[in-house]
C-alpha positions as CSV (number, residue, x, y, z in Angstrom):
1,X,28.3,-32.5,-35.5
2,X,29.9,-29.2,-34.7
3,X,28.5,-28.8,-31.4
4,X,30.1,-24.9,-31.1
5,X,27.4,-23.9,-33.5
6,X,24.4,-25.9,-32.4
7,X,25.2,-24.7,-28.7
8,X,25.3,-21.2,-30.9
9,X,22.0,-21.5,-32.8
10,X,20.2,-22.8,-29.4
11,X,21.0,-19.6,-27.9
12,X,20.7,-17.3,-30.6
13,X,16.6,-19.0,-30.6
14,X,16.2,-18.6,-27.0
15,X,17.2,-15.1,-27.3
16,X,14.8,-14.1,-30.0
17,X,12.2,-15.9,-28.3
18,X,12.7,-14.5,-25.3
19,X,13.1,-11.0,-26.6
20,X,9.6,-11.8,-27.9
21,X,7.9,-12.8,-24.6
22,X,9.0,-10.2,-23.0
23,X,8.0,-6.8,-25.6
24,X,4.3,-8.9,-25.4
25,X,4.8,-9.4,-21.4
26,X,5.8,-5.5,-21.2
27,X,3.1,-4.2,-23.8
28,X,-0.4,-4.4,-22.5
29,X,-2.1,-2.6,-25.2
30,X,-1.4,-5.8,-27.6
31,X,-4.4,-7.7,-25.3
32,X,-6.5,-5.6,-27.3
33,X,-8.9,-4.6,-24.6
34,X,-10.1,-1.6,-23.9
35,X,-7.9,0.8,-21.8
36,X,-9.5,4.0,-20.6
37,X,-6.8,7.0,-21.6
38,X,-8.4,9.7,-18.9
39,X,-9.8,8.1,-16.2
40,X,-11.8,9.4,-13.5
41,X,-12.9,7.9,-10.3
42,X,-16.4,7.9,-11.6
43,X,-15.1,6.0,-14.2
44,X,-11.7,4.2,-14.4
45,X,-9.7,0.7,-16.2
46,X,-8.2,-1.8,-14.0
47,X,-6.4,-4.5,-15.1
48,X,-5.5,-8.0,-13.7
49,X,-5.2,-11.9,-14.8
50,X,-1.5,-11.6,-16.2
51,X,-0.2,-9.0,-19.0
52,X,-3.6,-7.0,-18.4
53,X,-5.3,-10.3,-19.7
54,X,-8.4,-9.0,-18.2
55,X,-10.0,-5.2,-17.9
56,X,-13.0,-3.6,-16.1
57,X,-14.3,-0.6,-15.5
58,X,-15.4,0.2,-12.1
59,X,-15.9,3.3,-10.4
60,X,-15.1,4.6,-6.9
61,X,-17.7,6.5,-4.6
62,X,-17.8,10.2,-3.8
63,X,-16.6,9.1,-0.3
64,X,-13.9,6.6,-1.3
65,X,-11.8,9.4,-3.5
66,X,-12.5,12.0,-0.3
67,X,-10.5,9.2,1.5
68,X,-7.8,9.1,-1.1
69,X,-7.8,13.1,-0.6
70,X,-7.0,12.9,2.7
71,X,-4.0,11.2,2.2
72,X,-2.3,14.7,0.8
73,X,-3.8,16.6,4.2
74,X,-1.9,17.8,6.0
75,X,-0.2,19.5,2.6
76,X,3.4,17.4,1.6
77,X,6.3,20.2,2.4
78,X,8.7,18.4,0.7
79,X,8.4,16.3,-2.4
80,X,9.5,13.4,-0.3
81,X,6.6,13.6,1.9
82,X,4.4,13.6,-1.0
83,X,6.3,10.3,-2.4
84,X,5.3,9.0,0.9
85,X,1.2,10.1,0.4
86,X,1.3,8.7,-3.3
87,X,2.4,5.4,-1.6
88,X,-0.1,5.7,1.3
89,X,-2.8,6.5,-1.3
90,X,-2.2,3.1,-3.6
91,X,-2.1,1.1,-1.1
92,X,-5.4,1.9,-0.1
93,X,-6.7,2.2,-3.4
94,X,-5.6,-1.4,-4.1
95,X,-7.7,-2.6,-1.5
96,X,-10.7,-0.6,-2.3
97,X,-10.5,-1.7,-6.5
98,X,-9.4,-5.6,-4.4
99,X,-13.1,-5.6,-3.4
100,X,-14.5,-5.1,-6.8
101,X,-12.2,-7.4,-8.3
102,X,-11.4,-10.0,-6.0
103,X,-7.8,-9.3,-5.9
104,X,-7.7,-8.9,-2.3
105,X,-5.6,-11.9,-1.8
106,X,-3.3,-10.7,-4.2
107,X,-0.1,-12.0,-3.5
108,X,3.8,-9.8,-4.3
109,X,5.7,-11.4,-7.1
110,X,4.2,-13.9,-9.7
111,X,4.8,-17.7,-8.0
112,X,3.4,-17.0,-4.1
113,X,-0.3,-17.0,-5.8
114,X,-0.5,-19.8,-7.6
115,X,-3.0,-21.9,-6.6
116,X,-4.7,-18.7,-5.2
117,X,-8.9,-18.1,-5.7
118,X,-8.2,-14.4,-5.9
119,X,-7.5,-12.6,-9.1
120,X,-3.4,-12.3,-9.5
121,X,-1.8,-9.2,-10.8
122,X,1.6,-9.4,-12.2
123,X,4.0,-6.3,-12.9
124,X,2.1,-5.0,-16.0
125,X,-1.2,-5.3,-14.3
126,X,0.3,-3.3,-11.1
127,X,2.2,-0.5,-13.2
128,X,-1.0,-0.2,-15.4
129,X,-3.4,0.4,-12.7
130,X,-1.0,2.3,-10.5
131,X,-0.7,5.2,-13.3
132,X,-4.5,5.4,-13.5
133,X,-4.7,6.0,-9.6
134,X,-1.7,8.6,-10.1
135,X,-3.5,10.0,-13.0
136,X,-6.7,10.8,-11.7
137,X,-4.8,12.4,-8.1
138,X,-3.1,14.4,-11.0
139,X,-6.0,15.4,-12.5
140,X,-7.7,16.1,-8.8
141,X,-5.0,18.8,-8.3
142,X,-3.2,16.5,-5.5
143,X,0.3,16.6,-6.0
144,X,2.6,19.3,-5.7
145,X,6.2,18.0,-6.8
146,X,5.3,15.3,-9.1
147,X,3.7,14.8,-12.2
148,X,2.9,11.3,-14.0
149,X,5.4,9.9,-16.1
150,X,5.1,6.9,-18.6
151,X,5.7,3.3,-17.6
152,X,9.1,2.1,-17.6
153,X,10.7,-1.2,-18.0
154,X,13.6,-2.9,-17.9
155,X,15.2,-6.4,-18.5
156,X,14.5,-8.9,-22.2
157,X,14.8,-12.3,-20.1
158,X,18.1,-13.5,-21.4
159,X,19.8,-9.5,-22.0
160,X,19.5,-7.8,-19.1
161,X,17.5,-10.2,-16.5
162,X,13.8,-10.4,-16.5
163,X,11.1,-8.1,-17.7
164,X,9.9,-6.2,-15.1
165,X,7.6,-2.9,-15.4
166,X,7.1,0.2,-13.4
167,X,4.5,3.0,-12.7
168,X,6.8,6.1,-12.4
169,X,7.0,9.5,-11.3
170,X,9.0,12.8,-12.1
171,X,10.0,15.4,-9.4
172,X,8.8,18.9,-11.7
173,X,11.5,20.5,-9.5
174,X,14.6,18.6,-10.3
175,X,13.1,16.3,-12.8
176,X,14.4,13.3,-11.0
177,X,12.1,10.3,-12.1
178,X,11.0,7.5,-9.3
179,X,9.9,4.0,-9.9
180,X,6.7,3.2,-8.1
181,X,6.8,-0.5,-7.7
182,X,3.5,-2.5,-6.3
183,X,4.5,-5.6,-7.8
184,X,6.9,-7.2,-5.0
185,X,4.3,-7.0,-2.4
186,X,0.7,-8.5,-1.5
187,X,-2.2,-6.0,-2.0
188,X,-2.4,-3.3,-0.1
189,X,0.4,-2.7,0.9
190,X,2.7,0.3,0.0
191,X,4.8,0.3,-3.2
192,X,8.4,0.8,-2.9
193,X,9.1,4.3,-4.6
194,X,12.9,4.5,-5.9
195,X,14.6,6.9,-7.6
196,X,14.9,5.0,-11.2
197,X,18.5,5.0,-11.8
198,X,18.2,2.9,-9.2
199,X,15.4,0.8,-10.1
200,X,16.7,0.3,-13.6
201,X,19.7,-1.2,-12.1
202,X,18.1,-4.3,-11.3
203,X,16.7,-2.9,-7.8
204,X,14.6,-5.4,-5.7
205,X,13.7,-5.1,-1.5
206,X,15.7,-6.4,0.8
207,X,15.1,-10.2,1.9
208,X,13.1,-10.5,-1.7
């Protein structure tokens, strides 16, 4: 048995395979449920259960989006203080949509909530429902520096690492794009925003 070209074919499967996995992992839309395209926070898609397995729609009160608004007061002079609002502002949107979807025990990464009663979000379920809370601030008139950008990713398992996906901004200044990352940590707390040259590069937190 020529071993050279078993050992060959064995990887040449895994790769295809894997490459596979992960433009399914990275590709909510082929879950076939329903995203909504302009949300509102009278009306609004969240995601959760793995690869956006699951959607609602749910809606926020008059008095929870005020709260979310209040995050940008005083007004951002720089558009690193507003990078600093957005994160302030998802972190406490995750815990307000955590209520209506019992993610609140939510926990960073994809192994730490195994076993967990709470609805699990993993990195397409974060970056999917972080744009929609950066799209309706958008829309509210809230940022300043920034607008929405698409959702990146990066990483096809055995070529370049693990799939990972981000929610992302772009400076309208500079046009410098940012990764904003929930995923790494439990819900509610602040997403790490990096620029994503950065991010792209295989970034992860420190002690992660």
């Amino acid at each position: 048995m020529n071993y050279q070209k078993l050992l060959f074919g064995i990887l040449l499967f895994s790769v295809l395979v894997s490459n596979a996995a992960a433009v399914n992992l990275l590709n909510p839309e082929s879950s076939g449920k329903p995203q909504i395209d302009d949300p509102d926070p009278s009306r609004f898609s969240v995601c959760y259960g793995n690869t956006c397995h699951t959607v609602e729609h749910i809606s926020l009160s008059p008095q929870q989006w005020e709260a979310v608004r209040e995050f940008f007061l005083p007004l951002a002079e720089t558009p690193e203080q507003e990078r600093s609002q957005i994160a302030n502002a998802i972190a406490y949107l995750e815990v307000e949509v955590g209520k209506q979807i019992n993610s609140l025990g939510d926990r960073g990464g994809n192994l730490k909530g195994f076993g967990s009663s709470s609805n699990q979000l993993d990195c397409v379920d974060e970056s999917t429902n972080s744009t929609s809370y950066m799209r309706m601030m958008e829309k509210d008139g809230l940022f300043q520096f920034h607008r929405v950008d698409k959702k990146r990713q990066r990483g096809f398992l055995i070529i370049g690492g693990w799939p990972h996906s981000t929610a992302a901004i772009q400076e309208t200044g500079s046009g410098k794009r940012w990764a904003v990352d929930s995923w790494f940590h439990d819900n509610g707390t602040k997403p790490d925003i990096v620029t994503m040259k950065k991010w792209k590069a295989g970034w992860r937190p420190e002690n992660n």
